[in-house]
C-alpha positions as a Markdown table, in Angstrom:
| # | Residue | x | y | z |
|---|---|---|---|---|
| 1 | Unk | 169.9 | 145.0 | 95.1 |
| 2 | Unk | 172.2 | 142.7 | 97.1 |
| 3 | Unk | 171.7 | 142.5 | 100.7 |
| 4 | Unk | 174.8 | 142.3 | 102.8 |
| 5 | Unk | 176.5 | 143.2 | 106.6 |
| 6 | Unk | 180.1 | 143.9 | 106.9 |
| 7 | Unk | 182.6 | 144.3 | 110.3 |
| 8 | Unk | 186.1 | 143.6 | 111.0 |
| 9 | Unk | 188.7 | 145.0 | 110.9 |
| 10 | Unk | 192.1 | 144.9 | 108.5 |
| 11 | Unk | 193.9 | 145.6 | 105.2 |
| 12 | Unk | 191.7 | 141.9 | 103.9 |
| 13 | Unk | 188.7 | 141.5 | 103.3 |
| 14 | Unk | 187.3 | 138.2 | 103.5 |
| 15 | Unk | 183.4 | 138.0 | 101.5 |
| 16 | Unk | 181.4 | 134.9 | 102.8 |
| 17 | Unk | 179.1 | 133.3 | 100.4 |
| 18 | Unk | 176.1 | 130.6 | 101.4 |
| 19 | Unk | 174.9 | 128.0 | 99.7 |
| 20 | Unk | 171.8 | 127.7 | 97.6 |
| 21 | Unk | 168.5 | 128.0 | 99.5 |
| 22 | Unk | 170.5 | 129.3 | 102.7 |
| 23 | Unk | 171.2 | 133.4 | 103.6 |
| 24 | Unk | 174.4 | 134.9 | 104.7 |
| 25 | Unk | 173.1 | 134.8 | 108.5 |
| 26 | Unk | 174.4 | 130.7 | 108.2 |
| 27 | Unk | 177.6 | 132.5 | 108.4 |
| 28 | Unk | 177.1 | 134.2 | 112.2 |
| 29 | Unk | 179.7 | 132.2 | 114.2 |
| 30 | Unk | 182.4 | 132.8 | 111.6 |
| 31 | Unk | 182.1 | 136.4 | 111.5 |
| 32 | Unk | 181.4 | 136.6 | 115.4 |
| 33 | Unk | 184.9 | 135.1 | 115.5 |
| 34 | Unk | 186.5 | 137.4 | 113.3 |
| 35 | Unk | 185.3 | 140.2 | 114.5 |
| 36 | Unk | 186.9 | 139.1 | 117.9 |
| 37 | Unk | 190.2 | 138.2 | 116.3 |
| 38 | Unk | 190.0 | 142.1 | 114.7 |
| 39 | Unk | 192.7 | 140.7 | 111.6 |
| 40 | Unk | 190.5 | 140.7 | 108.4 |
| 41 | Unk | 187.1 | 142.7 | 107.8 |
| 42 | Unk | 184.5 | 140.6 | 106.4 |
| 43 | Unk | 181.5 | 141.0 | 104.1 |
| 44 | Unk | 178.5 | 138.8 | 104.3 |
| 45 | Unk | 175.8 | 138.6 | 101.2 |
| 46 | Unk | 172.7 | 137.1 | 100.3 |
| 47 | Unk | 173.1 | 136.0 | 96.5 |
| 48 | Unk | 170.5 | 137.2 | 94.2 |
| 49 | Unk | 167.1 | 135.6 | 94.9 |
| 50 | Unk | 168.2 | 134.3 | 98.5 |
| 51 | Unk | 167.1 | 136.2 | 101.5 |
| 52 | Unk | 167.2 | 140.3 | 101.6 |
| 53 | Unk | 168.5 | 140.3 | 98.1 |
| 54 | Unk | 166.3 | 141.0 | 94.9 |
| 55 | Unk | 165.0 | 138.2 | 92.5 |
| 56 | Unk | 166.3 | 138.2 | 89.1 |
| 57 | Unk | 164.7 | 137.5 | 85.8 |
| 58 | Unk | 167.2 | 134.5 | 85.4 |
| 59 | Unk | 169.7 | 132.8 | 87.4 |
| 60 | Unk | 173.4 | 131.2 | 85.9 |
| 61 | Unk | 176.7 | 131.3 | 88.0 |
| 62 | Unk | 177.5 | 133.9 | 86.2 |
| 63 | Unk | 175.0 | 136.1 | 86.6 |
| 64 | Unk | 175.0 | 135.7 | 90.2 |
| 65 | Unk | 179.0 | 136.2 | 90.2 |
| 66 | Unk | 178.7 | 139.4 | 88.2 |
| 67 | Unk | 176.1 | 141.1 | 90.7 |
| 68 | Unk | 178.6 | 140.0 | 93.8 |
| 69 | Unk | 181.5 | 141.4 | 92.1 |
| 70 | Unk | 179.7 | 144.7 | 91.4 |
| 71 | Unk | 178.8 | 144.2 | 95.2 |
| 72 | Unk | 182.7 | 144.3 | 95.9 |
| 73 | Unk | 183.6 | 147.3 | 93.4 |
| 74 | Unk | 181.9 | 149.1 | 95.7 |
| 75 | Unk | 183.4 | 148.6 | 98.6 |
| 76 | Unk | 186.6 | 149.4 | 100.1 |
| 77 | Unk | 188.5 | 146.0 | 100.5 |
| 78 | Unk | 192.0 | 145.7 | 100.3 |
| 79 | Unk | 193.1 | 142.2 | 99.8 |
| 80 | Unk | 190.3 | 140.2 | 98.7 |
| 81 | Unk | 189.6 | 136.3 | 99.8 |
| 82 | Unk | 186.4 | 134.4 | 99.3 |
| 83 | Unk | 184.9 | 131.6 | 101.8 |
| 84 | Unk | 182.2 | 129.8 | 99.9 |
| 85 | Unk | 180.0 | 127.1 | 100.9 |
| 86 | Unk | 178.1 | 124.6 | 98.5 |
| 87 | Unk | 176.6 | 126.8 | 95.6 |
| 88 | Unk | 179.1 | 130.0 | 97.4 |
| 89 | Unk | 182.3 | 127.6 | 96.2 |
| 90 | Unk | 181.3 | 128.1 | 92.4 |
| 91 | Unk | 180.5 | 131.4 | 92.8 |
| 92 | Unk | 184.2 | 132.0 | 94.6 |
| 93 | Unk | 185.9 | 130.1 | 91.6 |
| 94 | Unk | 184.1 | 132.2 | 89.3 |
| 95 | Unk | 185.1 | 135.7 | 90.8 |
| 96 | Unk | 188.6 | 134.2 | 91.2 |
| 97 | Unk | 188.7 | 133.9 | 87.7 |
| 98 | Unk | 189.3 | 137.5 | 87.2 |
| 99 | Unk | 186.3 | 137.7 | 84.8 |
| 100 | Unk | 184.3 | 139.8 | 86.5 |
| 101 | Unk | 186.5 | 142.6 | 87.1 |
| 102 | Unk | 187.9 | 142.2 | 90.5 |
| 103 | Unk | 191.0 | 140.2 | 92.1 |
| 104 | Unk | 190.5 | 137.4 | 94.2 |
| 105 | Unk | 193.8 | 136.0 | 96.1 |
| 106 | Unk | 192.9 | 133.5 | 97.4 |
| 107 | Unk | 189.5 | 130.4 | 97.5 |
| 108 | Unk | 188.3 | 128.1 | 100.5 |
| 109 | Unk | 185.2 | 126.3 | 99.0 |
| 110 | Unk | 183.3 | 124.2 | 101.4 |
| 111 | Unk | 181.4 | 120.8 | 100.5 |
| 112 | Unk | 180.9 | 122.0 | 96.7 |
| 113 | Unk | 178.6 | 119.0 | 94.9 |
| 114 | Unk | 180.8 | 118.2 | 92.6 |
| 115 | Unk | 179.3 | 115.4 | 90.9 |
| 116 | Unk | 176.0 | 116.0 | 89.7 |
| 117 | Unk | 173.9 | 112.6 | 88.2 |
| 118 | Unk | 171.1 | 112.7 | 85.9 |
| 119 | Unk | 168.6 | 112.1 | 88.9 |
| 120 | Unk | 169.8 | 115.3 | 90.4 |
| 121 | Unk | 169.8 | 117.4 | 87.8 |
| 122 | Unk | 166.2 | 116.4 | 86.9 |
| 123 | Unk | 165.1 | 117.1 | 90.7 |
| 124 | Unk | 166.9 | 120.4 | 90.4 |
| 125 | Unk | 165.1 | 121.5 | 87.3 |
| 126 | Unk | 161.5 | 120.5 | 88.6 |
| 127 | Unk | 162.4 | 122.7 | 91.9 |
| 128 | Unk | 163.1 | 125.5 | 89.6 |
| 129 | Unk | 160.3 | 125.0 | 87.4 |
| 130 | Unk | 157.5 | 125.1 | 90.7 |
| 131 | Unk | 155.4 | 127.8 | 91.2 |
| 132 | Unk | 155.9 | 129.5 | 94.6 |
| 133 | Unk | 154.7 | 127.8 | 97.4 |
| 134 | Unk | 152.3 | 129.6 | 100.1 |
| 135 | Unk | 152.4 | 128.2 | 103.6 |
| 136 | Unk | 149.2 | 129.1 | 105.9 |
| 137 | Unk | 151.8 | 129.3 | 109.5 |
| 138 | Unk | 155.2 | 130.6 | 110.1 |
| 139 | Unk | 156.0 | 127.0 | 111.8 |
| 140 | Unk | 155.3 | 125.4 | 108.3 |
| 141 | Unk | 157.4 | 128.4 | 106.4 |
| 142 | Unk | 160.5 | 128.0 | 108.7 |
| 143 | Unk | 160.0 | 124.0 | 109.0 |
| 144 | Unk | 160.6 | 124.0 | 105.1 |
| 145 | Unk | 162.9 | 126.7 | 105.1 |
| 146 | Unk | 165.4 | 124.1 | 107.4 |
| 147 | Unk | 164.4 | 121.6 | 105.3 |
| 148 | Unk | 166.3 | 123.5 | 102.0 |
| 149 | Unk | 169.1 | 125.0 | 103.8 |
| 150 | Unk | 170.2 | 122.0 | 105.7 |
| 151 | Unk | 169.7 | 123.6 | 108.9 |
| 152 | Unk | 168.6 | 121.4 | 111.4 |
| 153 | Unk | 167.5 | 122.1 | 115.0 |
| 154 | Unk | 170.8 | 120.1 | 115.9 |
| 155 | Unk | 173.0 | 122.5 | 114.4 |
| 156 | Unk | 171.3 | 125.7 | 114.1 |
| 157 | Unk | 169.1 | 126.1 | 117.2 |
| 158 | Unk | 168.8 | 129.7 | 117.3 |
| 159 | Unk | 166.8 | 131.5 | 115.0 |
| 160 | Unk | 169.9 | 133.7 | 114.4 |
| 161 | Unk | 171.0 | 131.5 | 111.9 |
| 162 | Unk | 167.6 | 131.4 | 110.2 |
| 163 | Unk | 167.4 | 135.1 | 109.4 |
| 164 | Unk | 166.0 | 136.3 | 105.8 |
| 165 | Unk | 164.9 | 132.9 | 105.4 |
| 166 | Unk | 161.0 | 133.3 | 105.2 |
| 167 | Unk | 158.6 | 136.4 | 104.5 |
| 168 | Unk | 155.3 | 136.9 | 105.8 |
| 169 | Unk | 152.8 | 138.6 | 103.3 |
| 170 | Unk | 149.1 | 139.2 | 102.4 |
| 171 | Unk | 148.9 | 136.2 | 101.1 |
| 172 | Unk | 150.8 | 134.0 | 104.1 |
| 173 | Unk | 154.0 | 132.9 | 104.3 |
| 174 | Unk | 156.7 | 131.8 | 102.0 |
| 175 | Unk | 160.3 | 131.1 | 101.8 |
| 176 | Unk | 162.5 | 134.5 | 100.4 |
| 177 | Unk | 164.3 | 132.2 | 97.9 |
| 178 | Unk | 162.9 | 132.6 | 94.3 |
| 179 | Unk | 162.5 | 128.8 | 93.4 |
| 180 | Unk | 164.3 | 129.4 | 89.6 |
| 181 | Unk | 167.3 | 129.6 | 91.8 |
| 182 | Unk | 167.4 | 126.1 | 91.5 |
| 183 | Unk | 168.5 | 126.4 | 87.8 |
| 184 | Unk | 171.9 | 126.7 | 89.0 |
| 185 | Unk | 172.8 | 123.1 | 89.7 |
| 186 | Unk | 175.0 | 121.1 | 87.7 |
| 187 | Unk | 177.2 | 123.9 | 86.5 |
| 188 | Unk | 181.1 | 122.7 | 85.6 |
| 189 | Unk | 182.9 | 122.6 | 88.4 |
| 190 | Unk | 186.3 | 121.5 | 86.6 |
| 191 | Unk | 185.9 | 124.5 | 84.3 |
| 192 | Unk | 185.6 | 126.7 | 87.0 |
| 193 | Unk | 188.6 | 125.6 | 89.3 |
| 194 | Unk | 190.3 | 125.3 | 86.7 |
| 195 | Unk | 189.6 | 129.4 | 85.4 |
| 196 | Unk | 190.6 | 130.6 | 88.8 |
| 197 | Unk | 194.0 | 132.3 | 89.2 |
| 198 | Unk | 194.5 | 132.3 | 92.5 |
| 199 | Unk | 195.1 | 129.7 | 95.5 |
| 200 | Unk | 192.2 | 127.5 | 95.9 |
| 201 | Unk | 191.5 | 125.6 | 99.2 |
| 202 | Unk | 188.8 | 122.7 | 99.2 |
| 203 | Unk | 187.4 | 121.1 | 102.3 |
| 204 | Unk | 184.3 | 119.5 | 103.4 |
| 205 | Unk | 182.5 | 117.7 | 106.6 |
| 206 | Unk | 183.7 | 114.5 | 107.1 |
| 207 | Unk | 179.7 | 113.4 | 107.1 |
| 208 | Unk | 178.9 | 115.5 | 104.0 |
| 209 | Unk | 177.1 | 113.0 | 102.0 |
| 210 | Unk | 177.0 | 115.3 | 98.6 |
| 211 | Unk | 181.0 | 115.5 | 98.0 |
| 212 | Unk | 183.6 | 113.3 | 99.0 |
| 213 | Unk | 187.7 | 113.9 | 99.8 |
| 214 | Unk | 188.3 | 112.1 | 96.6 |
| 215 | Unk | 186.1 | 114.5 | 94.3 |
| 216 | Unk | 187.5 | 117.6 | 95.9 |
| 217 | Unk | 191.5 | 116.0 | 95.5 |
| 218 | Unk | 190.6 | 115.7 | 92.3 |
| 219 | Unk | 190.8 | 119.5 | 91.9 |
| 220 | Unk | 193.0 | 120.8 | 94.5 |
| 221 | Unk | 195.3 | 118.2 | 96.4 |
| 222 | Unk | 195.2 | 119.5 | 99.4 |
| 223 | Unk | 191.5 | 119.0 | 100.2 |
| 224 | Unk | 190.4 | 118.1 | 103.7 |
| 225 | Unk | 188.2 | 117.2 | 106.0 |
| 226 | Unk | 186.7 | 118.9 | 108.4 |
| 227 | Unk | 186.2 | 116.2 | 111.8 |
| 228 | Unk | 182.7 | 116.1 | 113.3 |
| 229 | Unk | 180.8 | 118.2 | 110.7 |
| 230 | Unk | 178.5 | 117.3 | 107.9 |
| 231 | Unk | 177.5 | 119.7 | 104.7 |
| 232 | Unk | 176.9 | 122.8 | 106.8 |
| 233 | Unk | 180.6 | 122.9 | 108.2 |
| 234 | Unk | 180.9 | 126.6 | 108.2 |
| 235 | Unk | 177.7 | 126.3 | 111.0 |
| 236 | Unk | 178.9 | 123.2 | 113.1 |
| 237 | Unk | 182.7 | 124.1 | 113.4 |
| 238 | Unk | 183.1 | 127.7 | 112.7 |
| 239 | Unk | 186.9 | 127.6 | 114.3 |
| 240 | Unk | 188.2 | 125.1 | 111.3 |
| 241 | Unk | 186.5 | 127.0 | 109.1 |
| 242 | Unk | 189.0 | 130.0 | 110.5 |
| 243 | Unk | 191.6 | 128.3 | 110.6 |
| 244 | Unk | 191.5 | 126.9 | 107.2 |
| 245 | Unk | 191.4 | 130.1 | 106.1 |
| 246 | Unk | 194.1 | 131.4 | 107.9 |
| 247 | Unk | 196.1 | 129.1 | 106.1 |
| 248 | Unk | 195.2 | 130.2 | 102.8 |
| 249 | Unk | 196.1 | 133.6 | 103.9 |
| 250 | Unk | 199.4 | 133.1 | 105.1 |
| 251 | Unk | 199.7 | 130.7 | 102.2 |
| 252 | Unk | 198.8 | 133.8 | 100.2 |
């Protein structure tokens, strides 16, 4: 089961995708804003083994892409465009590719790691391979749960932006990620831009130490910055983030 909100109105519908270790309530300002602007509907998910959404056996791009797109056949969408931020860029490309049974017109990916050195990769696979981790207060649970996401007291004061992020059980509390999740790192990028069919927009914080301009020009040209943001630009400066993808609409 994939947990997801949707609102707006429109013939387009725009599907907003976090990052990994994040939920789709990191996307709040943006659909706020849409809502108000009533052009586009918009669908928000948690990917499989984030947040409300069920843990899997396994996790790949792929897989992940196949579950979202089954997500979308179920809907009723019209046009179809895909914001994706960090981990959500890959998964955009991959829908975009038109493997997975549905058409994408058109990608903005937000501060996708592209480049992915041995160091990281073997950090990545040891956070995958941890057994989950119990936390004895809800401070401690949350405190981490920023720590993963990126989502700093400076840029996401309000626990709006937290939500899905942390379960309380029997046994205390814990983040609602599955740690395997992690497996997901390092998957080809190139491969991916380069199997989508339809227009792709890349951008990133202009403080976003995991990508830079260069790496995303590298794969679409026009690649930019977004000004006074760092890896959570979607959070920070909502409006670009609109008005980038206006542009790919009318692009479109």
């Amino acid at each position: 089961m994939i947990w997801y909100e949707r609102g707006g109105e429109g013939d387009r519908t725009v599907l907003l995708l976090h990052g990994l270790g994040a939920t789709a309530a990191v996307w709040k300002r943006v659909t706020r804003a849409l809502t108000q602007r009533a052009t586009v509907q918009w669908l928000a998910a948690d990917v499989g083994g984030h947040g409300g959404s069920d843990w899997q056996s396994s996790y790949s791009v792929g897989q992940l892409a196949a579950q979202l797109a089954e997500l979308v056949q179920q809907q009723q969408i019209g046009e179809l465009f895909v914001v994706g931020h960090s981990l959500g860029a890959y998964l955009g490309l991959a829908l975009a590719s038109g493997w997975f049974g549905i058409e994408v017109r058109g990608v903005l990916g937000i501060g996708p790691k592209i480049s992915w050195p041995r160091e990281d990769l073997q950090a990545a696979r040891e956070l995958a391979a941890r057994p989950l981790r119990w936390y004895p207060t809800g401070e401690e649970a949350w405190a981490r749960y920023r720590r993963v996401a990126g989502l700093g007291a400076d840029i996401a004061s309000d626990s709006e932006w937290l939500a899905r992020g942390v379960v309380e059980e029997e046994r205390g509390w814990r983040l609602a990620q599955d740690p395997r999740t992690f497996a997901v790192a390092g998957a080809p990028f190139a491969s991916l831009a380069a199997s989508a069919t339809a227009p792709v927009l890349l951008a990133r914080g202009e403080r976003d130490p995991m990508v830079s301009l260069e790496e995303l020009r590298m794969h679409a040209p026009q690649a930019c910055d977004i000004a006074g943001s760092g890896h959570n630009a979607h959070v920070e400066e909502p409006a670009a983030v609109i008005t980038l993808l206006e542009q790919l609409i009318a692009g479109v």
